[in-house]
Backbone as CSV, one residue per row, in Angstrom:
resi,resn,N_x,N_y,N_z,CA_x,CA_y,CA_z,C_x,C_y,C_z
1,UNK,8.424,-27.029,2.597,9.276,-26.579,3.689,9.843,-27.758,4.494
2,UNK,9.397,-28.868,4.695,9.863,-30.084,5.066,10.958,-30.401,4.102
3,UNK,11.271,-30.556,3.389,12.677,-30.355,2.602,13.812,-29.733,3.314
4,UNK,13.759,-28.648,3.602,14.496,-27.225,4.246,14.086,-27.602,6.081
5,UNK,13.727,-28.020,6.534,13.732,-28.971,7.680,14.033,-29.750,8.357
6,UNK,13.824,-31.067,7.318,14.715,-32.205,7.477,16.312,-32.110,7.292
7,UNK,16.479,-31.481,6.230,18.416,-30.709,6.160,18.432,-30.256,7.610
8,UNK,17.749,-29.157,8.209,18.053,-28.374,9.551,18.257,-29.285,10.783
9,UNK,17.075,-30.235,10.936,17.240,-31.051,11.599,18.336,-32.203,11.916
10,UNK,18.871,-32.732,10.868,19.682,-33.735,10.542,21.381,-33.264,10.633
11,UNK,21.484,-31.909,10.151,22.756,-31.083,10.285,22.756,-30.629,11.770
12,UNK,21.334,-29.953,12.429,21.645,-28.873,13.492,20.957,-29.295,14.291
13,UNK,19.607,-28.990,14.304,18.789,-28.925,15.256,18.995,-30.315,16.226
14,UNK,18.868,-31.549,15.457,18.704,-32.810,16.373,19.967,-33.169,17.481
15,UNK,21.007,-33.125,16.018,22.642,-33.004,17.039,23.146,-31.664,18.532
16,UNK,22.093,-30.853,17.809,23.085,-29.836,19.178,22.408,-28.833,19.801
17,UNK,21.192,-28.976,19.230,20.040,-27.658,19.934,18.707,-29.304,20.526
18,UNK,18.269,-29.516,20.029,17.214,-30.065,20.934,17.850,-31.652,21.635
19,UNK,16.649,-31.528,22.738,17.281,-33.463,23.533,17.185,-34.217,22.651
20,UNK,17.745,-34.746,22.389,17.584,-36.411,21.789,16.346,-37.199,22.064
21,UNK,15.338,-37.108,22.844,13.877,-37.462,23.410,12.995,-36.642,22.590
22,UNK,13.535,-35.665,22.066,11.935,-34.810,21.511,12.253,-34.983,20.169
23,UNK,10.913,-35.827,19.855,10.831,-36.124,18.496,10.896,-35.201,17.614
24,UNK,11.542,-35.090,16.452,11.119,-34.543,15.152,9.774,-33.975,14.870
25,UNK,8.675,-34.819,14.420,7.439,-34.228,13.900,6.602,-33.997,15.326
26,UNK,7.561,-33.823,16.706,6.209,-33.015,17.707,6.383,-31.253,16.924
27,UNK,4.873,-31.193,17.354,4.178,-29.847,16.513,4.532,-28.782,17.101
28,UNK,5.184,-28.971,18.411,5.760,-27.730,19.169,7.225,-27.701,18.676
29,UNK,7.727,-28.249,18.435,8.869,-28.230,18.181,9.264,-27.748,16.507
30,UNK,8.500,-28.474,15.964,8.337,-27.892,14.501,7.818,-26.489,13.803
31,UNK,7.182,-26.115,15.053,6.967,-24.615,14.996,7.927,-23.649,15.330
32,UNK,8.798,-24.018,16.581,9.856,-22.937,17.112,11.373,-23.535,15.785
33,UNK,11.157,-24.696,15.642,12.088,-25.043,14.252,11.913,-24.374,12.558
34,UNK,10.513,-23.925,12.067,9.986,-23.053,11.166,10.108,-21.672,11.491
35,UNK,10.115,-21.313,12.652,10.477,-20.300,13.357,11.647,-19.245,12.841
36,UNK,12.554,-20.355,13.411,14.259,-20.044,13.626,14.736,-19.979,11.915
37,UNK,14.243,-20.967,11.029,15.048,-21.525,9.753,13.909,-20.123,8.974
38,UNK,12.825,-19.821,8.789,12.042,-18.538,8.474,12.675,-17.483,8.419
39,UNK,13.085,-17.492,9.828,13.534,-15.885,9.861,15.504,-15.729,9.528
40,UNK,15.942,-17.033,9.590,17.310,-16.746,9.465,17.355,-16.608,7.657
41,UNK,16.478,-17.816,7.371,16.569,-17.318,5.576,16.086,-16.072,5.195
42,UNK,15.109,-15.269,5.737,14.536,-14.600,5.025,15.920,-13.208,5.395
43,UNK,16.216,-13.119,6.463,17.090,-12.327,6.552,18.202,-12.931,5.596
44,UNK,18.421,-13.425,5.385,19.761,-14.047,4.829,19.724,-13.456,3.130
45,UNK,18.069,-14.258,2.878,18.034,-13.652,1.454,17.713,-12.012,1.103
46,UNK,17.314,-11.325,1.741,17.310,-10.537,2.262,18.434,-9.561,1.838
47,UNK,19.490,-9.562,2.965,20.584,-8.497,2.852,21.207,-9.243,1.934
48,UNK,21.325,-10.647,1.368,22.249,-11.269,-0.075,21.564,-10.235,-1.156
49,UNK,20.564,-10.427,-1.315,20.360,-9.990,-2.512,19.835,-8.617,-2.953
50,UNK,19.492,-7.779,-1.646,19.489,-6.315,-1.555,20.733,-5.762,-1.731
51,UNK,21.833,-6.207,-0.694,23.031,-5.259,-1.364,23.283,-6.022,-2.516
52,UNK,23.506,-6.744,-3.415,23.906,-6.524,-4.504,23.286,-6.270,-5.405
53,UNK,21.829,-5.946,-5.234,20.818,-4.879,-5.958,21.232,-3.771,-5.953
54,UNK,21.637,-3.130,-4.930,21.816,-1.833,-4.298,23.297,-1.566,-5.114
55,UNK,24.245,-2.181,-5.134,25.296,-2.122,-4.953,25.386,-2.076,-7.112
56,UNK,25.119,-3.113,-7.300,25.772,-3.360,-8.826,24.307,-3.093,-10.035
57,UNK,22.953,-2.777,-9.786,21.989,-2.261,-10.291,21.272,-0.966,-10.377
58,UNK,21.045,-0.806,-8.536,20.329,0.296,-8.506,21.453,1.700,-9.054
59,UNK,20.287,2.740,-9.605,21.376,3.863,-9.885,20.795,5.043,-8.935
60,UNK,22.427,5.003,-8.644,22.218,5.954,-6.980,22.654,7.405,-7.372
61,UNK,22.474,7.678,-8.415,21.838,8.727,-8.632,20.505,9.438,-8.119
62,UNK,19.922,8.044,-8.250,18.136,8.559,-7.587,18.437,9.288,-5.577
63,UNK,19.692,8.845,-5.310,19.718,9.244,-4.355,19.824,11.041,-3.922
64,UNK,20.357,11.530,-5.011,20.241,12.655,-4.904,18.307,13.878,-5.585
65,UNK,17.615,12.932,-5.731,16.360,13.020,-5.666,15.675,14.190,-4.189
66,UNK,14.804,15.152,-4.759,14.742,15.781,-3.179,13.988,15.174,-2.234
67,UNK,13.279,13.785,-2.742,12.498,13.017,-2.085,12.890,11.749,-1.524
68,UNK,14.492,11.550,-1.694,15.123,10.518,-1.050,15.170,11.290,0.401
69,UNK,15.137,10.385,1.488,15.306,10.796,2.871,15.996,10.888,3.155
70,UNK,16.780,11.726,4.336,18.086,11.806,5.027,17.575,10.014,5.604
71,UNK,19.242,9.400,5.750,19.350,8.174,6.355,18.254,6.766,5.735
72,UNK,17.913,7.144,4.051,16.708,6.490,3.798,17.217,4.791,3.911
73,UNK,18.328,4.553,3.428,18.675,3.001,3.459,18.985,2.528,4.758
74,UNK,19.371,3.037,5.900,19.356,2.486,7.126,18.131,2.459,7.538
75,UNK,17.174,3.718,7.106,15.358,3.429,8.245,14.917,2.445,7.721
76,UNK,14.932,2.296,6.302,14.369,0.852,5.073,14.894,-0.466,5.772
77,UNK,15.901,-0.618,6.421,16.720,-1.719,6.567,16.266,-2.003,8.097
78,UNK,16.340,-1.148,9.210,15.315,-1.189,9.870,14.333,-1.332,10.231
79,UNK,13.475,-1.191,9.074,11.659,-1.217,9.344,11.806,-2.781,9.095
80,UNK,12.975,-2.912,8.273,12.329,-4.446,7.058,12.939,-5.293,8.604
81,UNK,13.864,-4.935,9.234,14.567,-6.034,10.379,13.509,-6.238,11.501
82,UNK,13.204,-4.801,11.401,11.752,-5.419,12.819,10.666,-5.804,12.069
83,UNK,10.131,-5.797,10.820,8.849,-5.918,10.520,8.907,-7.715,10.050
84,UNK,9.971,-8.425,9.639,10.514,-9.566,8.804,9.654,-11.006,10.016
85,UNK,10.015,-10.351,11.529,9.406,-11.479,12.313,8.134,-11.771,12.584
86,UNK,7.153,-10.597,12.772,5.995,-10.573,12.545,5.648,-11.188,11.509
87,UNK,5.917,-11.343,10.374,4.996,-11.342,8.910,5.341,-12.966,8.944
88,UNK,6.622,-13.390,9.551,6.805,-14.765,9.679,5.624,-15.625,10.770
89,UNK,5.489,-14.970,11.479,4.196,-15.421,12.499,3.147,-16.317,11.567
90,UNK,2.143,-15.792,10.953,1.016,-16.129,10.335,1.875,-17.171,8.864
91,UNK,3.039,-16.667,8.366,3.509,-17.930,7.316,3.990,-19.142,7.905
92,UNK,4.516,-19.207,9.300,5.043,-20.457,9.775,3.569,-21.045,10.019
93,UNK,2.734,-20.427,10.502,1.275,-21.483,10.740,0.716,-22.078,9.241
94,UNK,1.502,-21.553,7.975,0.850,-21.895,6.723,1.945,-22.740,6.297
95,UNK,3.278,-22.967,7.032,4.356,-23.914,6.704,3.868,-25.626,7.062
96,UNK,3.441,-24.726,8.522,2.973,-25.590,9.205,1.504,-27.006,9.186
97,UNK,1.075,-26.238,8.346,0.103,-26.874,7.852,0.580,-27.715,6.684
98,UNK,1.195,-26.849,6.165,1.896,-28.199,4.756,2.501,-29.298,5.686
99,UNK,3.470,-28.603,6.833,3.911,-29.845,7.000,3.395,-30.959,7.535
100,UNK,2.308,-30.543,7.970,1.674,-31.752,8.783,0.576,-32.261,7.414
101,UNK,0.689,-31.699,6.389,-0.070,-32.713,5.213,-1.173,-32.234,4.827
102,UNK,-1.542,-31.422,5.359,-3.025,-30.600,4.601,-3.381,-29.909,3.485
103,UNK,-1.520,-29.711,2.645,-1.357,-29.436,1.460,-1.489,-29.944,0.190
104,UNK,-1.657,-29.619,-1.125,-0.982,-30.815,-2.031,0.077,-30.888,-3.019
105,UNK,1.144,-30.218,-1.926,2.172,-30.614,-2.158,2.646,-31.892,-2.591
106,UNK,3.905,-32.498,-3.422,4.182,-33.589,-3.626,5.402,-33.896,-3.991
107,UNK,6.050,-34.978,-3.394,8.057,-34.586,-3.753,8.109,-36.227,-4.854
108,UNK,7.033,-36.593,-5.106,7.120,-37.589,-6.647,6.742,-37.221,-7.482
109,UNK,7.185,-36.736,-9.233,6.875,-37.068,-10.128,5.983,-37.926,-10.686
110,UNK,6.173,-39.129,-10.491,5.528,-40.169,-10.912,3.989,-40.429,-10.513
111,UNK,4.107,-39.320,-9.268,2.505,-39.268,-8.925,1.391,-39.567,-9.736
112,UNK,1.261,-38.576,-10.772,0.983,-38.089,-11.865,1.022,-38.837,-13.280
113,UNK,0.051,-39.187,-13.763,0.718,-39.807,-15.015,1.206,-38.874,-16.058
114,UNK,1.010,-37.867,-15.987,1.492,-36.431,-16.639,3.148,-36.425,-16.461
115,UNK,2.811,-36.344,-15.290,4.756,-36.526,-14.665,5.074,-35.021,-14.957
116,UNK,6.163,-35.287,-16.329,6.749,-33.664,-16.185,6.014,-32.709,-16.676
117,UNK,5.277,-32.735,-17.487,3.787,-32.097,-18.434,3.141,-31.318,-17.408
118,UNK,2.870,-32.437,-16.023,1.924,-30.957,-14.715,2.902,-30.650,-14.503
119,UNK,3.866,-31.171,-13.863,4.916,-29.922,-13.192,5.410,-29.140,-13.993
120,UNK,5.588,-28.696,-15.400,5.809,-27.742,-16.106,4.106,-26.199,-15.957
121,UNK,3.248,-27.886,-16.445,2.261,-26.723,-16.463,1.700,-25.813,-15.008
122,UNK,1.899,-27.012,-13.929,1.500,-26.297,-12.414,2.907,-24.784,-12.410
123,UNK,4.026,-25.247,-12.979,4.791,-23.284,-12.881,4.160,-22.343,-13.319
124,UNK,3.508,-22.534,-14.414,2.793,-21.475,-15.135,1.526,-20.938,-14.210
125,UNK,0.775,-22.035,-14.056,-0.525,-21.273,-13.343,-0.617,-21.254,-11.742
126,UNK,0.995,-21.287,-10.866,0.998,-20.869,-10.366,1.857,-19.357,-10.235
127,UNK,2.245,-19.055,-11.365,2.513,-18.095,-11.908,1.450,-16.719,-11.908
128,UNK,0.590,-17.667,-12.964,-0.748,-16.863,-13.272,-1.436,-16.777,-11.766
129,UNK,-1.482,-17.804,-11.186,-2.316,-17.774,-10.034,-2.482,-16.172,-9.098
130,UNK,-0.896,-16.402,-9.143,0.022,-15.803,-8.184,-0.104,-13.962,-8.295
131,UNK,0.365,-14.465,-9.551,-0.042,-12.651,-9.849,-1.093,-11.633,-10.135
132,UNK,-2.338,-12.199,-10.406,-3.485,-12.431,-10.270,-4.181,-11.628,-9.219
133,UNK,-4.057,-12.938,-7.765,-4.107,-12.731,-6.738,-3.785,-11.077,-5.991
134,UNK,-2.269,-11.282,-6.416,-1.365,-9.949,-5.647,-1.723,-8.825,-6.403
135,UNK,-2.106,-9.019,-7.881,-2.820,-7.546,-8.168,-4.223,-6.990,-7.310
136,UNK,-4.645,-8.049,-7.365,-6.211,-7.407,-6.488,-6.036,-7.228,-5.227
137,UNK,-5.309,-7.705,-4.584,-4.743,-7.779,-2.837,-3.937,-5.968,-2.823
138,UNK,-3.094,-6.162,-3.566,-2.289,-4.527,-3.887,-3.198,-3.566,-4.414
139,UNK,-4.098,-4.057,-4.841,-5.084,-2.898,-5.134,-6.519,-2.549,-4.168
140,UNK,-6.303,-3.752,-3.344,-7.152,-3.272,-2.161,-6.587,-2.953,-1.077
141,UNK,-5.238,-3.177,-1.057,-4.614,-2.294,-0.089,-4.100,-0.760,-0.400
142,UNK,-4.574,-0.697,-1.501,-4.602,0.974,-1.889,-6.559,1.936,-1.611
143,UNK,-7.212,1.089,-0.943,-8.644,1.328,-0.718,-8.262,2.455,-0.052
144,UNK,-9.533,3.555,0.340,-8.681,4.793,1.102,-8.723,4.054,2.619
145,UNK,-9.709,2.764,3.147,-10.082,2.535,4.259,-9.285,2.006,4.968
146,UNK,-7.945,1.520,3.771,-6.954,0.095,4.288,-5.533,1.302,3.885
147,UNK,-5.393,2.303,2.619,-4.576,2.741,2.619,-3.566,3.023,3.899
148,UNK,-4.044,4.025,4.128,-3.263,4.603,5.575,-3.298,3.771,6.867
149,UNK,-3.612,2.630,6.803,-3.462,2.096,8.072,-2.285,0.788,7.663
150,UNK,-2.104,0.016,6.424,-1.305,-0.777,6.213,-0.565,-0.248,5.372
151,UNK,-0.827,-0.266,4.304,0.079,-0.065,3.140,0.842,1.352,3.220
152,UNK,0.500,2.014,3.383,1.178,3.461,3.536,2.576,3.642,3.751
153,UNK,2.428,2.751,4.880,4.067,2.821,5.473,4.948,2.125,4.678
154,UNK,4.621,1.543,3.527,5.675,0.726,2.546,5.811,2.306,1.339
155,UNK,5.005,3.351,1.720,5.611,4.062,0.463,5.765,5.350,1.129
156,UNK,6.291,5.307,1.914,6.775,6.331,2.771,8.439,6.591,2.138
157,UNK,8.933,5.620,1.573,10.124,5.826,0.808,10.137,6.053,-1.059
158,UNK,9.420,7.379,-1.107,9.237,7.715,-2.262,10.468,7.539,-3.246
159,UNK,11.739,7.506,-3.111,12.788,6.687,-3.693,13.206,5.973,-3.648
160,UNK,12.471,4.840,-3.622,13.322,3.783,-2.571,13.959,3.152,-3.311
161,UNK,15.147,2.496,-2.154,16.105,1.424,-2.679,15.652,-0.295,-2.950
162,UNK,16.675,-1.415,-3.394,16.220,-2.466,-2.806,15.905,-3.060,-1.762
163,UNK,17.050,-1.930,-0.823,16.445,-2.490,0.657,14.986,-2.123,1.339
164,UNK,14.171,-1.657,0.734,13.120,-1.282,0.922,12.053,-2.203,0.300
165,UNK,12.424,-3.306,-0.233,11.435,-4.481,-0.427,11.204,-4.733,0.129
166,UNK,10.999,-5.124,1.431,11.156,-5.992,2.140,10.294,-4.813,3.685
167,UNK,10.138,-3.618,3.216,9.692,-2.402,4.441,8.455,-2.619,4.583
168,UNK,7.875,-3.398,5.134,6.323,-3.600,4.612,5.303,-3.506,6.399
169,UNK,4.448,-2.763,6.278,3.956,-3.624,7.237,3.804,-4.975,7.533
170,UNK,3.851,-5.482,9.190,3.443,-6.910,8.728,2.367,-7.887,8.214
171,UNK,1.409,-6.909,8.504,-0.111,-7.622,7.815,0.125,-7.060,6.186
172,UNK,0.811,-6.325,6.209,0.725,-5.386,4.082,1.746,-7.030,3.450
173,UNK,2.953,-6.772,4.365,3.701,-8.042,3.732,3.070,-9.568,3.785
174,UNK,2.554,-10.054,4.765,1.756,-11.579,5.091,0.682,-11.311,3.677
175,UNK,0.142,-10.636,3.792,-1.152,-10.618,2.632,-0.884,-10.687,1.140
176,UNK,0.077,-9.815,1.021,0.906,-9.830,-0.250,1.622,-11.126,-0.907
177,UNK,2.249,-11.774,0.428,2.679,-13.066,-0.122,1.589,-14.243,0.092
178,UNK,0.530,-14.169,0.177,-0.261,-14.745,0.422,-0.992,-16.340,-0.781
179,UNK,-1.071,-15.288,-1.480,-1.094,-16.151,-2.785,-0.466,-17.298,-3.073
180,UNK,0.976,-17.010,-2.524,2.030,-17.907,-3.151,2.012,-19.295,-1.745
181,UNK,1.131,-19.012,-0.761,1.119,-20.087,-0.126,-0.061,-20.635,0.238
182,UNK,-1.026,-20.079,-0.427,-2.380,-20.866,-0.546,-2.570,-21.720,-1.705
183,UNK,-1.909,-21.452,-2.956,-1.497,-21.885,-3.935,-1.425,-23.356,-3.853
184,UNK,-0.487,-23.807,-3.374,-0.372,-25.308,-2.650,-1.847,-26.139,-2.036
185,UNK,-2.753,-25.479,-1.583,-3.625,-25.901,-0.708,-4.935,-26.170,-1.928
186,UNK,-4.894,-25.482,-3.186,-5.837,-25.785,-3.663,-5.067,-26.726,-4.959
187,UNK,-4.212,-26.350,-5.703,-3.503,-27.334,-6.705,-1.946,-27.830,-6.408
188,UNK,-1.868,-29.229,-7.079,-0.867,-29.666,-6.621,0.805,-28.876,-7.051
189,UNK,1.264,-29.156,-6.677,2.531,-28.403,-6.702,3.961,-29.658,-5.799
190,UNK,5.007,-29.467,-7.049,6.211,-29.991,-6.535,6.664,-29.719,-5.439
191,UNK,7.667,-30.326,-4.191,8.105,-29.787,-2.990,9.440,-29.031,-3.600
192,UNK,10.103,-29.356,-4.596,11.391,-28.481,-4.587,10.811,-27.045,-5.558
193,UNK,9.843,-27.432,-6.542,9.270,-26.360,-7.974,8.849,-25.524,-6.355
194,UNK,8.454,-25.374,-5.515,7.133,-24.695,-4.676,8.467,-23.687,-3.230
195,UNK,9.701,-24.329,-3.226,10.673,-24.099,-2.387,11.654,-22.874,-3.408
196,UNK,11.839,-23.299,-4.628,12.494,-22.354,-5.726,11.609,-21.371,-5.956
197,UNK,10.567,-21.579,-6.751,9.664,-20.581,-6.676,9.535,-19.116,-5.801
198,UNK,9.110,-19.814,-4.217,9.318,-19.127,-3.206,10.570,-18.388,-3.397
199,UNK,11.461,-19.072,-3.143,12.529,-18.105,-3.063,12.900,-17.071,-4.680
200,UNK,12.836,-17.372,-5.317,12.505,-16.478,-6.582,11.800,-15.137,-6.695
201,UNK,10.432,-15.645,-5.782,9.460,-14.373,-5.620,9.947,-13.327,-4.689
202,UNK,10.585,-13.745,-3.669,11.562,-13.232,-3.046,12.609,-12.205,-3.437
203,UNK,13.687,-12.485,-4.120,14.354,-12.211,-5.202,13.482,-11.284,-6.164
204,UNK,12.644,-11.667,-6.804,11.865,-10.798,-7.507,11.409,-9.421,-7.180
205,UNK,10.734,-9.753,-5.632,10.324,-8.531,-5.137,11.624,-7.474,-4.667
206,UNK,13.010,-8.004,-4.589,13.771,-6.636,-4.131,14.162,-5.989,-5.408
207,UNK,14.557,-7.266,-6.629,14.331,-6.654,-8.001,13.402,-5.500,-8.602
208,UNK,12.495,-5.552,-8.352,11.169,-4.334,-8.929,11.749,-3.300,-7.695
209,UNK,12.332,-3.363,-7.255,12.719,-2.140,-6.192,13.926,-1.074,-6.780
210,UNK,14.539,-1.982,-7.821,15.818,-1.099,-7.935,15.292,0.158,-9.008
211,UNK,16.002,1.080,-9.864,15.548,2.393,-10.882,14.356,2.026,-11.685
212,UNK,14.437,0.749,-12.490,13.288,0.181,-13.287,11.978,0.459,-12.758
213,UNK,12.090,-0.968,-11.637,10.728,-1.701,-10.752,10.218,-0.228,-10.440
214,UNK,10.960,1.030,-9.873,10.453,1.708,-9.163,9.452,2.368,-10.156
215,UNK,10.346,3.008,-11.256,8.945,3.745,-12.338,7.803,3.211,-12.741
216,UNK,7.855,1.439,-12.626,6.722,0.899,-13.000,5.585,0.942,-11.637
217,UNK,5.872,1.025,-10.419,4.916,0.775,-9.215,4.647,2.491,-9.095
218,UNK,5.533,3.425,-9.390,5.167,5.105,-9.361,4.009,5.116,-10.431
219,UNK,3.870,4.518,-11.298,2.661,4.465,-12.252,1.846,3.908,-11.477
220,UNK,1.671,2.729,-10.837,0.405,2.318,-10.028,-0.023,2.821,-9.363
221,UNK,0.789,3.847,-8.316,0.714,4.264,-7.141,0.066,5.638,-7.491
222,UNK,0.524,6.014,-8.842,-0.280,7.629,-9.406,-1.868,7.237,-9.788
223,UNK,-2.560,6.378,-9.920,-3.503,5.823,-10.653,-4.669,5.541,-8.992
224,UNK,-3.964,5.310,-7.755,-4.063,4.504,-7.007,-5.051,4.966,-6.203
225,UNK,-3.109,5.745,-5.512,-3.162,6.733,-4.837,-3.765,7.844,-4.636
226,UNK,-4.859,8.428,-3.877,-5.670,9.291,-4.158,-5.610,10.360,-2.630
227,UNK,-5.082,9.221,-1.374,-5.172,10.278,-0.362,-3.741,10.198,0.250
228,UNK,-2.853,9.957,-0.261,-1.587,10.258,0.153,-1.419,11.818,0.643
């Protein structure tokens, strides 16, 4: 995330939002700066790549379903606009920690005498890592104890659209992506492979949302689901 920082800083932040006296790496500042650049991307990627899920994939046919909601893509788009800042809370303190170095992250190649060999192989098993993780996390947020208090409200849109990736509670969503940023803290990982990635998984998740994604998670959710 220091990558996506230093750009912010150098374009915006230093020239025309903060004094010229407040350093760069103060920790207060780098927080309300992870803050701002968090939530403007995530919205950004967000409605980019939901409507044109929505728009040129999903088949809105499903909309005439008797279990699509009156007004279902505006409440989806809603929940996801208020729920998006919260869930950023607890990831900027995990940005935050990379950035101040507690990660092992790394923006050299050459680190490594492997070179491109780990960074090929660190995609894969943070791949594997990753998904791994989010199966057992998604399947304990289907517990009956955790059901209805977090997760629930992400399947309250029994048809949902792409814009409904993103509808999550904020502790259902922080936990879910969780994986993908602890990942860093135990094996090393590239700064740009670990920035693409991210945003990929991103992308990914409004993907499994459109006609496909949906029949495959209605199978999980039948298996799961027990006190809906």
């Amino acid at each position: 995330m220091d990558l996506v920082l230093n750009v912010a800083d150098y374009y915006f932040f230093t020239p025309y939002i903060y004094p010229a006296t407040w350093p760069e790496d103060d920790i207060f500042r780098q927080t309300i700066s992870l803050l701002i650049v968090t939530n403007i991307g995530a919205y950004i990627l967000y409605f980019f790549c939901a409507t044109l899920s929505y728009y040129f994939v999903y088949d809105h046919a499903l909309m005439k379903h008797p279990q699509f909601l009156k007004n279902q893509v505006s409440r989806e788009i809603k929940f996801t606009v208020q729920a998006l800042p919260w869930m950023s809370v607890p990831t900027v303190a995990l940005f935050l920690l990379e950035l101040r170095g507690y990660s092992k992250l790394y923006d050299d190649i050459g680190e490594f005498p492997s070179g491109w060999f780990q960074l090929i192989v660190s995609v894969i098993s943070f791949l594997f890592f990753t998904d791994m993780l989010i199966y057992w996390i998604h399947r304990g947020l289907h517990h009956r104890l955790v059901y209805k208090h977090v997760h629930k409200p992400h399947h309250i849109w029994k048809i949902p659209t792409p814009f409904a990736s993103h509808a999550f509670h904020p502790l259902d969503g922080f936990l879910q992506s969780l994986p993908y940023h602890i990942y860093p803290f135990i094996f090393p990982l590239h700064k740009v492979v670990y920035l693409g990635l991210y945003i990929l998984v991103n992308i990914w998740t409004i993907s499994i949302h459109d006609e496909n994604g949906c029949k495959n998670e209605k199978i999980f959710n039948g298996e799961l689901t027990k006190t809906e």
